[in-house]
C-alpha positions as CSV (number, residue, x, y, z in Angstrom):
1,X,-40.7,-2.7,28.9
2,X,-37.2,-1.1,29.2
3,X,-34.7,-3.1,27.1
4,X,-31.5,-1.3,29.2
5,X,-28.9,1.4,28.1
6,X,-27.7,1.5,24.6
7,X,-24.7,-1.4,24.2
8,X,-23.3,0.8,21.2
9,X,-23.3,4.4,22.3
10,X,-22.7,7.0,20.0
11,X,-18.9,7.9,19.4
12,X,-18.8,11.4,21.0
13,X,-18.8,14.3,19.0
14,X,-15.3,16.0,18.3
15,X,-16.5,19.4,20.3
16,X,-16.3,17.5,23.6
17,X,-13.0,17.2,24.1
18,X,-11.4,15.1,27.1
19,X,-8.7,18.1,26.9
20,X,-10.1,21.3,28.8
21,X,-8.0,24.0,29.5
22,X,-7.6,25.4,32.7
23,X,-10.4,23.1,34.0
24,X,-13.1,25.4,32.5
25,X,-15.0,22.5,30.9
26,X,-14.6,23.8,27.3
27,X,-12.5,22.3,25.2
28,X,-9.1,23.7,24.1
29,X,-7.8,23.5,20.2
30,X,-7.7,20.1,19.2
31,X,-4.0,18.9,18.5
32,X,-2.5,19.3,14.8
33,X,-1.1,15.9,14.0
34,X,2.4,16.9,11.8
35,X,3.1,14.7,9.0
36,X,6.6,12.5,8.8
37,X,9.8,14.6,8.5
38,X,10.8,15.7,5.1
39,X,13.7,13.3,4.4
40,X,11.6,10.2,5.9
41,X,10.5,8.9,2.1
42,X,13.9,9.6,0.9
43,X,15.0,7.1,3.8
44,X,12.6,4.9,3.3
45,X,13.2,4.5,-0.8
46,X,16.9,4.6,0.0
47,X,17.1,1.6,3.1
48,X,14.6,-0.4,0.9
49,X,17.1,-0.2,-2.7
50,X,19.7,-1.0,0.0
51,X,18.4,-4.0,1.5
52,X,16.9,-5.2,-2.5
53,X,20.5,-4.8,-4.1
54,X,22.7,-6.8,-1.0
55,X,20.0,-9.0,-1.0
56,X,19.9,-9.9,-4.6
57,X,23.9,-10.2,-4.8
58,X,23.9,-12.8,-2.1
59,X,20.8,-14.9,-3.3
60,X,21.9,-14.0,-7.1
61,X,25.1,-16.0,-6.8
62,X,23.7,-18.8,-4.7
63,X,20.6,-19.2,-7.3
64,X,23.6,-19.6,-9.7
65,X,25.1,-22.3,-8.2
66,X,21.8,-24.3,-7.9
67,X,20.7,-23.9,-11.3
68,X,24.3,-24.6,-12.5
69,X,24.1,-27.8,-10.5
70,X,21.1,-28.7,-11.8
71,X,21.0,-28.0,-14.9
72,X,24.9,-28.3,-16.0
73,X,26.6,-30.6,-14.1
74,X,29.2,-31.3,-16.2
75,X,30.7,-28.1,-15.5
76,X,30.4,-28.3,-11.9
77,X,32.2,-31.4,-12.1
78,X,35.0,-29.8,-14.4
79,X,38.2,-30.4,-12.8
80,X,40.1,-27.3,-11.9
81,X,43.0,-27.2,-10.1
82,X,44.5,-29.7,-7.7
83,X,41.2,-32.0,-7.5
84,X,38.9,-29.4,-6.7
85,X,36.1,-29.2,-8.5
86,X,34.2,-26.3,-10.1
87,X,31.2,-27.3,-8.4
88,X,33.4,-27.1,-5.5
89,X,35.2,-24.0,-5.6
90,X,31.5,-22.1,-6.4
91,X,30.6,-23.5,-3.3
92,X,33.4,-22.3,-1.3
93,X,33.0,-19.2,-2.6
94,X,29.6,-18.6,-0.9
95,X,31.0,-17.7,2.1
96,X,33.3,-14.8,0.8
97,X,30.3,-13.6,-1.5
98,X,28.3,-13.9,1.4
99,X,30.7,-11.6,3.5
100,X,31.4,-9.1,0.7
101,X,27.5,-8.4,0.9
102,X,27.3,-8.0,4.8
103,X,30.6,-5.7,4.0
104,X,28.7,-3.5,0.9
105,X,25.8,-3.4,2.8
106,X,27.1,-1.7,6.2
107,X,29.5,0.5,3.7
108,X,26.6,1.7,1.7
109,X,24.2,2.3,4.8
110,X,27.4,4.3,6.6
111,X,27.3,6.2,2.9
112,X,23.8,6.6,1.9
113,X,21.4,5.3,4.8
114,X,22.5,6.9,8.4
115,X,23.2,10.7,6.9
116,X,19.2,10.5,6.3
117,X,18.5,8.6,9.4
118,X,20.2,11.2,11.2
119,X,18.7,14.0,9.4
120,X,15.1,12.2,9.9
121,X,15.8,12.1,13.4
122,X,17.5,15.8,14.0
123,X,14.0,16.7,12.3
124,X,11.9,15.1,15.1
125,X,13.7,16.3,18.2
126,X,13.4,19.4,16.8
127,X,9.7,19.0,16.4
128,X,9.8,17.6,20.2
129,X,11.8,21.0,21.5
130,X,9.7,23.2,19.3
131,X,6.5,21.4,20.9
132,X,7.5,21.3,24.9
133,X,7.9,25.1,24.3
134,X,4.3,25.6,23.5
């Protein structure tokens, strides 16, 4: 009794290539995969401390103000200066905290970030030239 053909074939071996040169059946040298461009961990590290520390200011300050509200609201309800409260004014300051981060952040990627982006990138269509001249 023949149960049929084999529903989990063997994976085919690595010296049967699909790539033949010149249509002579026989495989050709199997592609070298290149690793990630030199600079690409140094970008990595350098976009991930960039993204932490803009981050952290913005959600630092506002983390502030709720635990300040919570847990001391007498001082947030310390009169300042023509009726405003402290509680108030940190509040109102969100929004320029919040901008001054959006303004470090592009400032520091122009800096520190897109010099190794563009280096990274140089990199690869150099790789991509080098390669199409094979």
């Amino acid at each position: 009794m023949s149960i049929g053909p084999d529903p989990f074939p063997p994976p085919p071996s690595p010296s049967a290539g699909l790539f033949a040169p010149h249509g002579h059946g026989h495989p050709g040298p199997a592609p070298v995969p290149e690793g990630p461009p030199a600079g690409l961990p140094r970008l990595r590290s350098s976009y991930r401390l960039l993204r932490r520390s803009m981050t952290l200011a913005a959600l630092g300050y506002f983390t502030l103000f709720l635990l300040l509200t919570g847990y001391a609201p007498e001082l947030m309800e310390t009169e300042m200066f023509g009726g405003f409260t402290f509680g108030l004014v940190m509040g109102l300051l969100q929004f320029p905290v919040t901008f001054a981060a959006i303004i470090g952040y592009e400032r520091s990627a122009v800096r520190t970030v897109d010099p190794l982006a563009r280096d990274v990138r140089r990199a690869v269509e150099q790789r991509g030239a080098q390669g199409g001249a094979r």
